[in-house]
C-alpha positions in Angstrom: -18.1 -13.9 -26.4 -19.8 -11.2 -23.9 -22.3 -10.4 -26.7 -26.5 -10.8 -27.0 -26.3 -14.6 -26.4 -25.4 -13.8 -22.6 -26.9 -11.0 -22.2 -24.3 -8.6 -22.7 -23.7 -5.7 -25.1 -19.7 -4.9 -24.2 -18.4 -7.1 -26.6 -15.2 -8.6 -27.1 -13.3 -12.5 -26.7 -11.6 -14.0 -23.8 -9.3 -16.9 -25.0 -8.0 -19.2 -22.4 -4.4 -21.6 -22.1 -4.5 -24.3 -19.4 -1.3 -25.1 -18.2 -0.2 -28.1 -16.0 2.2 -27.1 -13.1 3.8 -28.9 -9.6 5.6 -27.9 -7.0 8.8 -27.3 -8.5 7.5 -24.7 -11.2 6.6 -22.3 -8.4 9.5 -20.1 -8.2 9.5 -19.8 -11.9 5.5 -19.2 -11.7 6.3 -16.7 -9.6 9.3 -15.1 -11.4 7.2 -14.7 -14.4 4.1 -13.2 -12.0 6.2 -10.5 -10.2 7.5 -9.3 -14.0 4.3 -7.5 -13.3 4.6 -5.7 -10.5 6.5 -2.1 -10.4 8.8 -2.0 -7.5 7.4 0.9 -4.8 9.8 1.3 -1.6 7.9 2.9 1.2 9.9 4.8 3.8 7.4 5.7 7.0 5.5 3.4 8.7 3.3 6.1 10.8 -1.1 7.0 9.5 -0.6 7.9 5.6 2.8 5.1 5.6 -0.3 2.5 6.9 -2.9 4.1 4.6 -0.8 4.0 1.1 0.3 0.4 2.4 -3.2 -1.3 2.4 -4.0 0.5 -0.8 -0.8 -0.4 -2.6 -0.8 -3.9 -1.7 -4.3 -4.1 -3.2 -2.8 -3.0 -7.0 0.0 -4.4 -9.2 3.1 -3.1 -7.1 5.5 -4.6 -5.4 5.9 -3.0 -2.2 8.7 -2.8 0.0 7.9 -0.8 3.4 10.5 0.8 4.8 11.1 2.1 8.8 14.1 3.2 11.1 12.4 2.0 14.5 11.7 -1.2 15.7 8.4 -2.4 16.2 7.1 -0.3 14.1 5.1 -3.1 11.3 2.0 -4.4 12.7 2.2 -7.9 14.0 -0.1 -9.5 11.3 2.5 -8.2 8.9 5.5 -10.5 10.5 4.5 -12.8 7.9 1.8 -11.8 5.1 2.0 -14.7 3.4 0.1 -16.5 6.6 -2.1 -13.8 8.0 -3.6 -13.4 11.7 -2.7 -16.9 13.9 -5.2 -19.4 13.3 -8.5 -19.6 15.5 -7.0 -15.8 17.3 -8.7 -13.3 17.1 -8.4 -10.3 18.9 -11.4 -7.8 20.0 -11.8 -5.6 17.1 -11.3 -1.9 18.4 -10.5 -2.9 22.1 -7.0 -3.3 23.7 -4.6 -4.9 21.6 -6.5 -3.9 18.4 -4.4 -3.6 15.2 -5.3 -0.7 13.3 -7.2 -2.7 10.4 -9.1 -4.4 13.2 -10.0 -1.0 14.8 -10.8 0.3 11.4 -13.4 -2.2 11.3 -14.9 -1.6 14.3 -17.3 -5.1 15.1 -15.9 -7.3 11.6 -15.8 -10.0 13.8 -19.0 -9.9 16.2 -21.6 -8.2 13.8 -24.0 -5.6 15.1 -26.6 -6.8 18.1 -29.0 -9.4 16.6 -32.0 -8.2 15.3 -30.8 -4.7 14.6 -29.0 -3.6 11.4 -28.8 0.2 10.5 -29.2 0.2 6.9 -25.6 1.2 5.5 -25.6 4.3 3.9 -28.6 5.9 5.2 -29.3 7.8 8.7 -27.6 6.6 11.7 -25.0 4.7 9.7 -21.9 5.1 11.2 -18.9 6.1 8.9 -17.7 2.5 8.5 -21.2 1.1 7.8 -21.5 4.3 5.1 -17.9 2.9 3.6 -18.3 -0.7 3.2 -22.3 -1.2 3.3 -22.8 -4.7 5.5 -19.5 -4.6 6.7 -20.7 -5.0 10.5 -21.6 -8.2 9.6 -17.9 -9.8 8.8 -17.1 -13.4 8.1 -19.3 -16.3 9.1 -18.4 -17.2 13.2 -15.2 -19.6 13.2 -14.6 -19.2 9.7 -11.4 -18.3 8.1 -11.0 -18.1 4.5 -6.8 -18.7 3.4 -5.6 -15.0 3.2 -5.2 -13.8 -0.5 -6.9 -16.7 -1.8 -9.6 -18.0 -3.4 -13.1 -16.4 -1.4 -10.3 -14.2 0.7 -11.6 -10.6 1.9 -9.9 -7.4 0.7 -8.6 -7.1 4.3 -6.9 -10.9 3.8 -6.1 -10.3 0.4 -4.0 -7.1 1.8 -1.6 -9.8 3.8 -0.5 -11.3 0.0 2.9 -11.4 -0.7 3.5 -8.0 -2.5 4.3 -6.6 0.7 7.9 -6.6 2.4 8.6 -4.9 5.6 12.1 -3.7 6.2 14.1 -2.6 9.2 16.7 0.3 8.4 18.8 2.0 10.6 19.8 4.5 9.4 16.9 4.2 7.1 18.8 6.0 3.9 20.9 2.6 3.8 18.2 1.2 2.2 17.6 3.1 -0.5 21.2 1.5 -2.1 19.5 -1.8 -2.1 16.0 -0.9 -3.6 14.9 -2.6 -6.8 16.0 -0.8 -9.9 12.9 1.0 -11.6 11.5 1.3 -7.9 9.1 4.5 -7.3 10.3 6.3 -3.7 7.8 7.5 -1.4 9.0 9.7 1.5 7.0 9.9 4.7 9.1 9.1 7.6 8.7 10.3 11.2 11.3 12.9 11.3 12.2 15.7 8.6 15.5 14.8 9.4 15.3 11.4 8.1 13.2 12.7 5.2 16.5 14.4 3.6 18.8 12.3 4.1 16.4 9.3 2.2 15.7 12.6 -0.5 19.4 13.1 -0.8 20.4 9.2 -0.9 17.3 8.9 -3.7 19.1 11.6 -5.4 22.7 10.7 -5.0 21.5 7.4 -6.6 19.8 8.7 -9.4 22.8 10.8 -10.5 25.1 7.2 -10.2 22.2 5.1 -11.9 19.5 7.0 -13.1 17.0 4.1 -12.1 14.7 5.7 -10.0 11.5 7.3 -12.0 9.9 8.6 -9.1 11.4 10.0 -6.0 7.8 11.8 -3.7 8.0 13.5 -1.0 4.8 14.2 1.5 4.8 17.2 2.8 3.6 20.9 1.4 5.7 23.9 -0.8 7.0 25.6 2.1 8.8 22.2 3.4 10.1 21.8 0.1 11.0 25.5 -0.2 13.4 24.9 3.2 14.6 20.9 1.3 15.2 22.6 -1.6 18.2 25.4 0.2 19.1 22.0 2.2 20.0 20.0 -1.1 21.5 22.8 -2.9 23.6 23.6 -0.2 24.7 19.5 -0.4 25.4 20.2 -3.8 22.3 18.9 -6.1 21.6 21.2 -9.2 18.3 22.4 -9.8 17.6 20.1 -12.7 18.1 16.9 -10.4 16.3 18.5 -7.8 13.3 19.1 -10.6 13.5 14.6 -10.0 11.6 15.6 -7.2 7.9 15.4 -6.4 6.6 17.6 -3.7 3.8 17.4 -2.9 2.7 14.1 -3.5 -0.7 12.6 -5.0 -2.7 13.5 -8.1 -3.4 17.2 -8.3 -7.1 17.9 -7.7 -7.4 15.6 -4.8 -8.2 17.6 -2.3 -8.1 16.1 1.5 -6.1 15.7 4.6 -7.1 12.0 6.0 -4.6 9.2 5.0 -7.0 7.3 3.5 -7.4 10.6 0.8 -3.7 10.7 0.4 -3.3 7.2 -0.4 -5.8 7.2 -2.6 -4.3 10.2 -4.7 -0.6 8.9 -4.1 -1.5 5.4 -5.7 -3.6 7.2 -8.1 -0.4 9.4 -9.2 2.0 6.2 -9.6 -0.3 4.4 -11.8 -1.1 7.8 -13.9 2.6 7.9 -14.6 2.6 3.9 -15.4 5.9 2.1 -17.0 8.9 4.1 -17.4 
């Protein structure tokens, strides 16, 4: 109990249940693990599509990532149940950088011995502001199993929540999405943006399983979608199904990393349906 005995004040009783399983239990483990998860399908793979992705996968959704062109998934995402190659690692922020790895700037080489900014304070760099030692990284030759015990959040962010999907065209997809699933819209093209919108929408009317249908973009895109949709033949009130623009109100901010943080903040505002 978390109460004067230990030191604590908060309160309260954690009971534990130990449970024996093997190898064969796993699918049914798993089954019973994933009941948690709300199903999120992701169409876009481009800055805010990356953003949302490494935030998502780091909450209790089950994300399915969604893109028309080919090549489009980072390579460390072929398989995110393995992570990066073993003993490869490639130069963080040089050629053939992913984007985490740039985002990290010197994870793997730490900063020049002997000098260390201190993070937060003058001179820090943005990164070193964001993540405090971070220019440090993990112990030389070391690499912890992604997503398990003693992983990083960057490892943890390969777990297997996140599926990537090829689509072309990329509306197809939106037949096969996971009832309950919450739609996010942010492909490359406006284009493709209405058809997945009207797909969503046609799906909703058939099935009425989709609780949240976002679309990135501002009022005046909507404005145009809205005459689009109508003109397809969608009544107002289905169009109301519609969020545009995304992410909680009151989070102000144009980098991808602020509308990630508002859109995932939005989803688990609105919870179960």
């Amino acid at each position: 109990m978390l109460g004067p005995s230990l030191g604590q004040c908060c309160g309260g009783v954690v009971h534990l249940r130990f449970e024996a399983l093997g190898p064969d239990d796993v699918p049914a483990l798993r089954r019973r693990l994933d009941n948690h998860l709300q199903p999120v399908a992701l169409f876009g793979g481009g800055h805010v599509g990356f953003a949302l992705m490494e935030v998502l996968s780091l909450l209790p959704f089950a994300l399915t990532w969604i893109d028309s062109r080919d090549g489009i998934f980072p390579d460390e995402f072929a398989d995110f149940s393995a992570g990066p190659p073993q003993g490869k690692m490639r130069p963080p922020g040089g050629q053939g950088a992913t984007r985490s790895e740039r985002a990290w700037g010197q994870i793997s080489a730490g900063p020049p011995q002997g000098k260390m900014r201190p993070p937060g304070g003058q001179g820090a760099t943005r990164s070193e502001r964001a993540w405090g030692q971070i220019s440090a990284g993990p112990p030389q030759g070391k690499m912890r199993p992604p997503g398990g015990q003693g992983a990083t959040r960057s490892e943890r962010a390969w777990g297997p929540n996140v599926s990537c999907e090829h689509s072309d065209p990329v509306q197809r997809a939106v037949t096969d999405l996971a009832p309950q699933s919450r739609v996010l819209i942010m492909s490359f093209s406006h284009a493709e943006d209405l058809d997945i919108v009207a797909e969503c929408l046609k799906r909703q009317r058939e099935r009425g399983d989709l609780p949240y249908i976002g679309l990135i973009g501002s009022k005046t895109k909507w404005a145009t979608f809205r005459h689009r949709l109508e003109a397809r033949g969608f009544s107002a009130e289905e169009l109301g199904h519609v969020t545009c623009p995304i992410g909680l109100p009151g989070i102000s901010g144009k980098e991808p990393e602020v509308i990630a943080v508002a859109v995932a903040a939005q989803l688990l505002h609105a919870g179960r349906p």
